[in-house]
N, C-alpha and C positions, 0 to 999 in steps of 0.2 A: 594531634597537635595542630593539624592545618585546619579544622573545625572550630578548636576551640580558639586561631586568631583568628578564621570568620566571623563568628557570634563577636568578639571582642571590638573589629570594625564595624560591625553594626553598630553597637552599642558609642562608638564615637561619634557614629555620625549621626546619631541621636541626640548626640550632646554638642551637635553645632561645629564639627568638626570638621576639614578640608577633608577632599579624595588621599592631596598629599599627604595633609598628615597625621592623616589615619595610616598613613601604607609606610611613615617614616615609624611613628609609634609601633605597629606591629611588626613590621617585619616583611610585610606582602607586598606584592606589587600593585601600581596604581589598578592595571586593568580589572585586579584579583579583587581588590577593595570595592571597586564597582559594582561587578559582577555578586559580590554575596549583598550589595544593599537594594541590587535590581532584583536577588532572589528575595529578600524581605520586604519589599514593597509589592510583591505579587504574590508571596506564598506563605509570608511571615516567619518568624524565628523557626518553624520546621522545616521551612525550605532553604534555609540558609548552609547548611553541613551539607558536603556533597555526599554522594553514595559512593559506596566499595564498587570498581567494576571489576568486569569479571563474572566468572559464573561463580553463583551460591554456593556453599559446602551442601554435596549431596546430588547435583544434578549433572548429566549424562554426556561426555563430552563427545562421544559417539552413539550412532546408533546400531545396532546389532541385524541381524537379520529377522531376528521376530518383529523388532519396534519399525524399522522398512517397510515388512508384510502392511501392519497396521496402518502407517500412512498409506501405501498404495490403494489399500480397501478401499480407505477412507475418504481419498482423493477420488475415487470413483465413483461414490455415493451423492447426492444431494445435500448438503447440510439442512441442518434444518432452519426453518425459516425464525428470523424474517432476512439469515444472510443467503445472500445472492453467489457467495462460492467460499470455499474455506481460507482463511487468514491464518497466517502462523502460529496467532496465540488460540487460534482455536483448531488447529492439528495436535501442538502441544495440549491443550487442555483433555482431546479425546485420547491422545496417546498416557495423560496419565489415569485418566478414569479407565483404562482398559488394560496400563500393565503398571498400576503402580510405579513408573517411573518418570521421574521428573523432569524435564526436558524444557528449557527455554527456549524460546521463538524463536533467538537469536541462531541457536540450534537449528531449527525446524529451518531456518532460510537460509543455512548454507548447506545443508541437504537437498534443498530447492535447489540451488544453484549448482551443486555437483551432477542432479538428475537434468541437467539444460530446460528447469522448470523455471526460473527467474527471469522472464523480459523485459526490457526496460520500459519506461513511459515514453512517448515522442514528447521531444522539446520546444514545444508548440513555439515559446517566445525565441529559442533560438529560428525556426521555420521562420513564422514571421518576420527577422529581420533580412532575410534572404530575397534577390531579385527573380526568383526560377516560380517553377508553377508551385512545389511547394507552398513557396512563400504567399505566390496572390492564393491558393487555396484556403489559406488559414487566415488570410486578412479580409476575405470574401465572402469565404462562407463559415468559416469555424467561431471567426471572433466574434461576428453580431450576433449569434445565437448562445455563445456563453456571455454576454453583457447582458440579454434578456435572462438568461437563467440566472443570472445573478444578483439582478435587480427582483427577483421574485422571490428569493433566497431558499433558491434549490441550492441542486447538488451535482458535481462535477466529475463524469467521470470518462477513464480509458479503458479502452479493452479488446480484445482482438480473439481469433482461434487459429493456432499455428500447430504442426506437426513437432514435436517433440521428442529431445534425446538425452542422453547424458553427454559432457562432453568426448568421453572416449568410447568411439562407436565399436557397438559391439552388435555381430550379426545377428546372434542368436535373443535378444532383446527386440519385444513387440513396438509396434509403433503403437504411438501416443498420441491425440490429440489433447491439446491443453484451450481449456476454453479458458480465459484470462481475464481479469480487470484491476486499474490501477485507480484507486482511489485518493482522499485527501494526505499529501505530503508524499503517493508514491505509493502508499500503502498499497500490497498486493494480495489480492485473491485469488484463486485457483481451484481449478477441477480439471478431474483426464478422464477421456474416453477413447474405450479401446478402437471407435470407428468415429469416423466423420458427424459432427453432432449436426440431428436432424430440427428440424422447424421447434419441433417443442422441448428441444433441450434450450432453443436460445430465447422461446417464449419464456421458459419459466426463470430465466435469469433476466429477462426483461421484465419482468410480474414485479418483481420483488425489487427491484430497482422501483419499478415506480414508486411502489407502497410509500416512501420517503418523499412524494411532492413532486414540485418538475425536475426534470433531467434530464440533462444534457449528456450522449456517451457517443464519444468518437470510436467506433471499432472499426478495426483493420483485418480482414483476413476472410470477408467472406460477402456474396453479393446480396444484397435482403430484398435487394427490387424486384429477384424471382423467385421470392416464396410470396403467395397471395393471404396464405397464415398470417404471417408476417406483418404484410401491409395492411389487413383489415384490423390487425391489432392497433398498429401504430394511428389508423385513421380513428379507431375509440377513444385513445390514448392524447389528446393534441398538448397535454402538456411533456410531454414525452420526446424531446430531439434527436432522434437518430442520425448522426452524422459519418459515413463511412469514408472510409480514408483510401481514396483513389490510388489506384496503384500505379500511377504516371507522376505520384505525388511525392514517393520516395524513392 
């Protein structure tokens, strides 16, 4: 019902008709009426009818101890290229090619989040508007090197490597390291290793970062100024911005 008065406010306001009274005609409200002619002016009459939310009929509202198994593997593996660490819809995706079950992302990241694998992004613009080192940190040295990466129309990224847990510690659970990155709108990627990752676990997530152009990635959680791996990379590398996130800075 609430579809078919969308498509019907379009259809008004096609025919020269106010926000108002399109919303007096159907039944909806002003902002509602708006909202489905802003989705037809970008996505046309398919975009107009919202979707069911909610999970589909058929997919997995938990996961069991096999489908766990399967991520943890698989968080410890490499993905394959050309992504630089596994995203939820591609946990989901390997979890169903490998047990037939169907599992949404949405899934997969509060699984992330029960395993204390979900970090958040730093809120560079909130940093910025702050008077502390933070703040001149990110107005000094963070932001002119994301205005050049973005006039060049790279790509922007976070990422860090933290020790890792669930929130309810439990002794007899291995320590994690989680190598991390937060991409466009927050988007997170992930990988665990059972030790401390070495030089060319973060070369080959630096590899693969590049391949996409210049790059700008703030990580937090580890010093690269003494790996010499590291730094002869970056010296090949000059479109490549390695910005680490000083730890006097949060």
């Amino acid at each position: 019902m609430l579809n078919a008065r969308r498509l019907e406010a379009v259809r008004l306001r096609l025919d020269g008709h106010t926000v108002a009274a399109v919303a007096t005609r159907t039944g909806l409200s002003a902002p509602t009426v708006s909202a489905a002619w802003k989705a037809f002016r970008q996505g046309g009459w398919e975009a107009v009818p919202v979707r069911q939310r909610g999970r589909r009929p058929g997919q997995a509202t938990s996961l069991g101890d096999r489908e766990q198994g399967v991520l943890w593997r698989r968080l410890a593996e490499q993905p394959e290229p050309p992504r630089p660490c596994w995203s939820s819809q591609d946990l989901a995706d390997a979890l169903r090619a490998e047990t037939q079950q169907e599992v949404s992302p949405r899934a997969i990241e509060h699984w992330l989040e029960a395993q204390g694998l979900k970090p958040s992004p730093l809120s560079l613009e909130g940093l910025a508007r702050k008077r502390s080192i933070a703040g001149r940190w990110v107005r000094q040295q963070v932001q002119p090197v994301l205005e050049q990466v973005n006039k060049a129309g790279g790509a922007i990224w976070q990422g860090g490597v933290r020790v890792a847990g669930p929130a309810t510690s439990v002794a007899s659970l291995p320590r994690r390291y989680q190598l991390y990155l937060h991409g466009k709108r927050g988007a997170l990627y992930t990988r665990c290793l059972p030790a401390p990752p070495k030089a060319d676990d973060y070369l080959a997530l630096l590899t693969r970062l590049a391949e996409r152009g210049p790059v700008a990635l703030i990580f937090h959680g580890a010093d690269f100024q003494a790996s010499p791996e590291i730094q002869r990379w970056l010296a090949n590398h000059p479109d490549f911005h390695l910005i680490n996130v000083p730890t006097d800075a949060l």
